[in-house]
C-alpha positions in Angstrom: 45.9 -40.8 20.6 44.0 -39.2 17.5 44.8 -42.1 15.6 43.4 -44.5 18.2 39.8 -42.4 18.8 39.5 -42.1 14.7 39.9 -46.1 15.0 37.5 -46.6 17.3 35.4 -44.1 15.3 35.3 -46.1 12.4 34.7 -49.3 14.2 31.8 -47.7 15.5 30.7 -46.5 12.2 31.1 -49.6 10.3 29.3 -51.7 13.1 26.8 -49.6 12.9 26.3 -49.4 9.0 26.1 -53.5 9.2 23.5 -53.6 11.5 21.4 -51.4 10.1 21.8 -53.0 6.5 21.0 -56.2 8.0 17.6 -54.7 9.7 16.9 -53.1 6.3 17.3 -56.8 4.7 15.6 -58.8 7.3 12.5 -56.2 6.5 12.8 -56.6 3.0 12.5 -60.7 3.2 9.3 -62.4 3.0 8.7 -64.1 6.5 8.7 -67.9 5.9 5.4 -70.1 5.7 3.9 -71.7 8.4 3.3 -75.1 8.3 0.9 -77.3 10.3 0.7 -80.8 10.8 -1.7 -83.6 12.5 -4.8 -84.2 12.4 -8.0 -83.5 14.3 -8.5 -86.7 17.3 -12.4 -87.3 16.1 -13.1 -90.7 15.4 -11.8 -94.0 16.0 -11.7 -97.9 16.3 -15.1 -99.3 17.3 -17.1 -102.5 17.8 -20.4 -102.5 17.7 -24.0 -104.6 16.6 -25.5 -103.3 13.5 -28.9 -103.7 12.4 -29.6 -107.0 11.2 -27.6 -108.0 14.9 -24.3 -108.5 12.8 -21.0 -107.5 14.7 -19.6 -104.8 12.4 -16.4 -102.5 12.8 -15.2 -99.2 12.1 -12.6 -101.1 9.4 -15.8 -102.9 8.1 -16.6 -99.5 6.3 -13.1 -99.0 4.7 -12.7 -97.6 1.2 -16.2 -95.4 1.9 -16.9 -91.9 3.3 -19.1 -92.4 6.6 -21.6 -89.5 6.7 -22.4 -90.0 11.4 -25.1 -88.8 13.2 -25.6 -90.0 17.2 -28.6 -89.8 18.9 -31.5 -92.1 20.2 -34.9 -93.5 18.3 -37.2 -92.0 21.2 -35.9 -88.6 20.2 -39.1 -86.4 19.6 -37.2 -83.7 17.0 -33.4 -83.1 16.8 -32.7 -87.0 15.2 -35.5 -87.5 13.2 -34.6 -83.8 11.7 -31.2 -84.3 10.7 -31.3 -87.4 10.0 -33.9 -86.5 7.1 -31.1 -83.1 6.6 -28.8 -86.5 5.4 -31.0 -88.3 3.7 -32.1 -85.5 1.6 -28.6 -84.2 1.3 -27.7 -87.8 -0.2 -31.0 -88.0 -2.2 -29.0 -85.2 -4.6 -25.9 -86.4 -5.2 -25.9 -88.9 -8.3 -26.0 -92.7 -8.2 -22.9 -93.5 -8.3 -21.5 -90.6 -5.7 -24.2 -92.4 -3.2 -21.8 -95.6 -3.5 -19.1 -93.9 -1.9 -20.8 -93.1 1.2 -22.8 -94.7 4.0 -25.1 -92.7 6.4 -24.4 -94.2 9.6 -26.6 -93.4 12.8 -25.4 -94.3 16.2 -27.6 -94.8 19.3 -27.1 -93.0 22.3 -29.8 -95.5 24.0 -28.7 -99.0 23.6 -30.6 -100.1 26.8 -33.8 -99.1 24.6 -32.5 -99.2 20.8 -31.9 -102.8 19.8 -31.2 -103.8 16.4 -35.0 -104.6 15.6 -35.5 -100.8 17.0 -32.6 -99.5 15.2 -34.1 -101.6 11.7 -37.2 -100.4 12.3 -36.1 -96.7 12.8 -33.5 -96.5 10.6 -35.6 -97.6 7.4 -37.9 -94.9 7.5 -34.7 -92.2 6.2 -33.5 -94.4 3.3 -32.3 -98.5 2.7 -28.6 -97.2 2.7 -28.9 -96.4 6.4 -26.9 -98.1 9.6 -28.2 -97.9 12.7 -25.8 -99.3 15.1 -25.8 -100.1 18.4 -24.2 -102.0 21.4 -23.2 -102.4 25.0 -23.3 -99.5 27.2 -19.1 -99.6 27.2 -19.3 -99.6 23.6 -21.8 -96.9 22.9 -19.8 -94.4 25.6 -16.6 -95.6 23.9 -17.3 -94.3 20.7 -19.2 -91.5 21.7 -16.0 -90.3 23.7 -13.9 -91.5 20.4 -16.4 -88.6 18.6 -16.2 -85.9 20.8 -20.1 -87.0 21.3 -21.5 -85.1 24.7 -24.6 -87.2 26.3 -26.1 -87.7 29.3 -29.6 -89.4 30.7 -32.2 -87.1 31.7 -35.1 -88.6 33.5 -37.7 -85.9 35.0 -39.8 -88.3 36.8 -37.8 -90.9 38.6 -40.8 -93.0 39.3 -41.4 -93.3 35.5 -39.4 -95.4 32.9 -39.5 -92.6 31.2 -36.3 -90.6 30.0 -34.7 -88.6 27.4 -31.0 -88.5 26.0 -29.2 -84.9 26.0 -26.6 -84.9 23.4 -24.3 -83.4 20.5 -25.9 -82.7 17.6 -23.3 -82.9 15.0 -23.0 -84.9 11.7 -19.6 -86.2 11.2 -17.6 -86.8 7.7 -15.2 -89.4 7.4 -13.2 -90.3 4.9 -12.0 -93.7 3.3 -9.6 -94.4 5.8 -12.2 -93.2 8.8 -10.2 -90.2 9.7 -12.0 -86.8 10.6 -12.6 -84.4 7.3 -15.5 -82.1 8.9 -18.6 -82.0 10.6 -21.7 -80.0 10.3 -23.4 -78.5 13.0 -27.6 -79.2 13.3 -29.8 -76.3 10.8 -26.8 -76.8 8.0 -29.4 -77.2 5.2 -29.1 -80.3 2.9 -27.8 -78.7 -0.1 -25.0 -77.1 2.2 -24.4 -80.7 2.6 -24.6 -82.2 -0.7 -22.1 -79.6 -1.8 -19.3 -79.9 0.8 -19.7 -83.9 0.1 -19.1 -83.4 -3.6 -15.6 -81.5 -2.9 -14.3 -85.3 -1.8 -15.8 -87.5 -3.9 
């Protein structure tokens, strides 16, 4: 009987010595990385008019960063503003850095920003700009592709007379058009000009 009770004893004992060893050691390890994957769902395939009224894709800008604004050409500040926030942010990076990236601004406004609009507009913030446009289908599509809030505001319905409420975001894109960041509107140009000179 003594014999049995000093087994179970020592059972106990030892059981217990093992567990706590094995607390002691699962402490004492670092606890492993953690890993993420995927990538953020901005951006996308799109078909739209350009400019000069020349069909042009999102692939049609492949093996260049995209710096993307959306907004309308009847906008009285926010566009105008930081679409200047890009040129000037492009203005200081080197010659051949400007290569590697187009400023591209997107109309919120298609029924009002044609391509002679959009030409018209878009010249006044440097010759490397796009100004696209498109179908209504085709404007909402990539505007839903880019995360891109909007909606019509029109105070006096007996007017023709409207505004556009959107996002006011700057997207970069890389090479392959995938998301790398955005900047949100007041980001000062030189803000800019540095984050762009991380990837190029």
């Amino acid at each position: 009987m003594r014999l049995r009770l000093l087994l179970v004893v020592l059972a106990g004992f030892l059981i217990g010595a093992i567990g706590g060893a094995a607390v002691l050691l699962t402490k004492g390890a670092p606890a492993p990385p953690v890993e993420t994957t995927g990538k953020a769902l901005i951006g996308g395939h799109f078909a739209l008019i350009d400019q000069t009224g020349k069909p042009i894709t999102d692939r049609d800008f492949r093996g260049r960063y995209l710096l993307v604004f959306f907004g309308f050409t009847h906008c009285p500040d926010i566009c105008p503003t930081e679409l200047q926030v890009m040129a000037a942010a492009l203005e200081a990076l080197s010659p051949q850095e400007r290569k590697e990236i187009v400023p591209v601004f997107i109309t919120l406004d298609p029924e009002r920003d044609t391509p002679e609009v959009m030409a018209t507009y878009v010249k006044n913030f440097g010759q490397d700009f796009v100004g696209l446009t498109g179908s209504a289908e085709s404007i909402s599509a990539v505007a839903k592709a880019y995360r891109i809030a909007y909606s019509k505001f029109q105070q006096d319905k007996t007017s023709g007379d409207y505004t556009i409420d959107h996002s006011s975001l700057v997207y970069l894109m890389d090479e392959n058009g995938d998301y790398i960041t955005h900047f949100a509107y007041g980001i000062p140009a030189a803000k800019i000009t540095e984050m762009l000179r991380r990837y190029l």
